[in-house]
C-alpha positions in Angstrom: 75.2 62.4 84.2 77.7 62.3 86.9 77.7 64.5 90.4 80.6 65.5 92.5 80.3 66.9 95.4 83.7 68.5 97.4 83.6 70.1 101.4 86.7 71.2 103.1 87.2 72.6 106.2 90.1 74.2 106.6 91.8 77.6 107.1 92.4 80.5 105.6 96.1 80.6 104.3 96.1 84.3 103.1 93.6 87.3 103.4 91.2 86.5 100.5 92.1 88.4 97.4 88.8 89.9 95.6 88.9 91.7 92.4 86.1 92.4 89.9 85.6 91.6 86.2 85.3 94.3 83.6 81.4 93.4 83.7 82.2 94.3 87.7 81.2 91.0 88.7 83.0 90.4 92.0 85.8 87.2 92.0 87.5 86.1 95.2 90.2 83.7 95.4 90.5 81.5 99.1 93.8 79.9 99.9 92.5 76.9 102.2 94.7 74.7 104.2 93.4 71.4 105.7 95.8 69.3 108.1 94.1 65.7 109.5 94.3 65.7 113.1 93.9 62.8 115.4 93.5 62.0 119.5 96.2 60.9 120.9 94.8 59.1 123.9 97.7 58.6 125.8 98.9 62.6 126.1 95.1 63.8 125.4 96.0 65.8 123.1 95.4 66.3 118.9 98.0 65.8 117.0 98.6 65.9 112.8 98.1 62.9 111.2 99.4 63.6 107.8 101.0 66.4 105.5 98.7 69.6 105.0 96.1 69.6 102.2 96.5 73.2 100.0 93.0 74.3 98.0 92.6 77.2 96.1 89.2 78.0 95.6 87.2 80.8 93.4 84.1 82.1 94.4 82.3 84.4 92.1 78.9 86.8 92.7 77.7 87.6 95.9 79.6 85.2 97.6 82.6 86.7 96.6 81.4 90.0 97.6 80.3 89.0 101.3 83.9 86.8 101.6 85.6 90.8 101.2 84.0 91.4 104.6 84.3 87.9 105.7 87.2 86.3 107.5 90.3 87.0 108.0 93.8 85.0 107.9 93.6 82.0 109.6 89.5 82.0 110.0 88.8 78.6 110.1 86.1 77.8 106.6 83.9 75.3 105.1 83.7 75.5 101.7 81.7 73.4 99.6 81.7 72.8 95.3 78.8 70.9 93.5 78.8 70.0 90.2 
């Protein structure tokens, strides 16, 4: 068998949205936007280097729970998915 691994770092595009399951396990949904910077050495200065990267990620459990208390719009985040 077969592992993937995805990390982003990115922002947070909206206030994360939790709700809870009928079993009231907690779900939260992040809107994550990643944009690739670069240096630009001759102003010093970051700059984009390419269109920005939308993820929408769910998280379920306790991890859902503590994102409710967790960041808010435009908190930068690292999210990470195994499989």
């Amino acid at each position: 068998m077969t592992s993937a691994n995805v990390t982003i770092q990115g922002f947070l595009g909206a206030v994360p949205e939790v709700r809870y399951t009928s079993d009231g396990l907690a779900v939260a949904n992040l809107s994550i936007a990643h944009t690739p910077r670069r240096h630009d050495p001759q102003t010093d200065e970051w700059v984009d280097a390419g269109p920005t990267l939308w993820v929408v990620a769910s998280v379920w459990g306790a991890v859902a729970e503590a994102v409710a208390d967790a960041p808010a719009l435009s908190a930068q985040v690292l999210a990470e998915a195994k499989r």
